[in-house]
C-alpha positions in Angstrom: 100.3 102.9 102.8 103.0 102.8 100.5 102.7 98.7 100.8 99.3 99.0 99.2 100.0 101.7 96.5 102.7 99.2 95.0 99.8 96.4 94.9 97.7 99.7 93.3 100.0 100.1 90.5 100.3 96.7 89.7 96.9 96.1 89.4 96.2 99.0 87.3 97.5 97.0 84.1 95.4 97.1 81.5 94.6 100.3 80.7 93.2 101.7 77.5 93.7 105.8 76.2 92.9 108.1 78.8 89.8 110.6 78.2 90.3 114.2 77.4 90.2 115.4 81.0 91.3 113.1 83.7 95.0 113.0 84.3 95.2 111.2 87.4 93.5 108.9 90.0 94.4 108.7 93.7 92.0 107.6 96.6 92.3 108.2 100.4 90.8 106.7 103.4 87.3 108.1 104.6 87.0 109.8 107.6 84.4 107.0 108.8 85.3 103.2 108.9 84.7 101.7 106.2 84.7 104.7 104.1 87.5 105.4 100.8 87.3 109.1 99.0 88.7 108.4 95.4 89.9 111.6 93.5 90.0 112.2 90.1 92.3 115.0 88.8 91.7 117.0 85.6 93.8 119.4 83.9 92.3 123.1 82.9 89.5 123.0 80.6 87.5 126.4 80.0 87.7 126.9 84.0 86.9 124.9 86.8 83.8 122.5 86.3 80.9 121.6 88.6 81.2 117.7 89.7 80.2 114.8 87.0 80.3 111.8 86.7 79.7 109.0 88.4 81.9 106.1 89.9 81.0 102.3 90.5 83.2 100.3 92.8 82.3 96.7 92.4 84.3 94.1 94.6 86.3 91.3 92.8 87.2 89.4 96.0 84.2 90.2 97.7 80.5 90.8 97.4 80.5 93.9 97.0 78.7 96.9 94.4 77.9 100.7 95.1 77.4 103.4 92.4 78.1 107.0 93.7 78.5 110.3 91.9 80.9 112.9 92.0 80.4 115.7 94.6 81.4 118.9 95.5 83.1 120.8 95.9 86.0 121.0 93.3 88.9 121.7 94.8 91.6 123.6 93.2 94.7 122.2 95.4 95.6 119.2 95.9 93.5 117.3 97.9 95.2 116.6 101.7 96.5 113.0 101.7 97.5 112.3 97.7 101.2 111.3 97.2 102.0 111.2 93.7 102.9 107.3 93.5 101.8 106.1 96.3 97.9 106.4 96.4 97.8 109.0 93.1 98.7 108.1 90.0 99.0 109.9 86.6 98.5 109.5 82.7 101.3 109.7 80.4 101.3 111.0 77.1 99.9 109.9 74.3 98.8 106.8 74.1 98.4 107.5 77.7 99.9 104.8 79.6 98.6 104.7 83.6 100.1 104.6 85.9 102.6 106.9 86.3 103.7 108.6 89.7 105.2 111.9 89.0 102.3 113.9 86.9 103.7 113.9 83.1 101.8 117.6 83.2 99.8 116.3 80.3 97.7 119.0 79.1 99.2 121.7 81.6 98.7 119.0 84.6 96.3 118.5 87.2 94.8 122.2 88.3 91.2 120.5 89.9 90.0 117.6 91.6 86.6 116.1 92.2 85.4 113.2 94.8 83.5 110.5 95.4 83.2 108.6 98.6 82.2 104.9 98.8 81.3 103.4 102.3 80.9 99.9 103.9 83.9 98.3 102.3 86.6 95.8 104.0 90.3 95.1 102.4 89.8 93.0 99.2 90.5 93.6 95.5 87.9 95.7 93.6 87.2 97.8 89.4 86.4 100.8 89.7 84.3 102.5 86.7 84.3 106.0 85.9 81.7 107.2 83.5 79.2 110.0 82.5 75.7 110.7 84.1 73.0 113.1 83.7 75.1 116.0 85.0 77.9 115.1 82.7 78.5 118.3 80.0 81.5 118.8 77.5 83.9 120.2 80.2 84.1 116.6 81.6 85.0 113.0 80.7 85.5 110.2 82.2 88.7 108.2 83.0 89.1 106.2 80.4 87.3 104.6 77.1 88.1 101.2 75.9 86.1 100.1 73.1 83.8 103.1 73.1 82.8 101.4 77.0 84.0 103.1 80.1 87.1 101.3 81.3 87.8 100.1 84.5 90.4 100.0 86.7 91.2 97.3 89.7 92.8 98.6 93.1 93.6 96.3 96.1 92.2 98.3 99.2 94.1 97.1 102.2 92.6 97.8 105.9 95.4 100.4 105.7 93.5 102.6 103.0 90.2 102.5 104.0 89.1 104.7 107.1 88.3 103.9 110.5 89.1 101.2 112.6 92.9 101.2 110.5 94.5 103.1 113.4 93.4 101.0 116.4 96.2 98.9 117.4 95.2 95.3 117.5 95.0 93.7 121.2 98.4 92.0 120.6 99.7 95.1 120.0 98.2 96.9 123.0 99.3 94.5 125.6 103.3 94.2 123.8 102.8 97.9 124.6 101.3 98.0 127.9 104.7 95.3 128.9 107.3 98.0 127.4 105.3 100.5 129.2 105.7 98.8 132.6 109.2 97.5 131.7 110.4 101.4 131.0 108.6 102.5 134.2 110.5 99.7 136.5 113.9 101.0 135.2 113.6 104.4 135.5 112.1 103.6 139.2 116.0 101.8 139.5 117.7 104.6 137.9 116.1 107.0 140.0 116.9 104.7 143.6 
């Protein structure tokens, strides 16, 4: 993982001011293959807010476009599987450069989190969008405005950060394993003669 969080913050040049309540972005692989739960993480703002907003996650090195909104529920710890600066990344301080990976604590820091999950995706480079929708209300914004636009922000998913089929050892592997397998067994069969 850490491989693709250095290609994450690299690509994440580019970014205009942060809006008033996210603070950070990190993403984790889905549960499913295929599957990638991004998290956005906003600092207190007269309590804990339903999830708004919604995402798009369009693919820049593949065909690839899905909208999804946030769901819930918030969470109030940190989500299982964020490491601050390897697949979650922070705001600074005004003018709010990104990314960052120890949380600046702008505004207090990151006390809530809200997901989105996007499914059917393969390794490639994608923009991901952040912006209001119907449910949207005053306690949340979106990630970032550029031009009075939502802002976007590109992340290289590797097969390593999207769920699934990322743990299965490829053939190669299996066999290289099934000969050290075998090889350990025939020595300890000599040690023990």
């Amino acid at each position: 993982m850490k491989k693709s969080a250095l290609a994450l913050a690299l690509a994440f040049g580019g970014i205009g001011a942060a809006s008033a309540h996210t603070t950070s972005l990190g993403y984790v692989p889905g549960t499913n293959p295929g599957e990638v739960t991004f998290w956005a993480g906003h600092y207190n703002h007269s309590g804990v807010p339903g999830p708004e907003g919604q995402a798009t996650l369009v693919g820049v090195s593949l065909t690839y476009s899905q909208t999804q909104p946030f769901v819930g529920p918030v969470v109030t710890s940190k989500p299982a599987g964020l490491i601050d600066g390897v697949n979650n990344f922070f705001w600074g301080p005004s003018p709010y450069p990104f990314p960052l990976s120890t949380d600046p604590n702008l505004f207090g820091g990151v006390v809530h989190w809200e997901s989105t999950t996007f499914t059917g995706l393969a390794a490639g480079i994608y923009e991901l969008t952040i912006a209001d929708d119907a449910r949207t209300t005053a306690e949340w914004a979106n990630l970032t405005q550029v031009g009075g636009q939502p802002g976007s922000v590109r992340i290289n998913l590797t097969a390593g950060d999207i769920g699934g089929g990322n743990n299965v050892p490829e053939p190669a592997s299996l066999a290289l394993l099934g000969i050290g397998l075998a090889g350990l067994s025939a020595l300890r069969c000599r040690k023990t003669a």
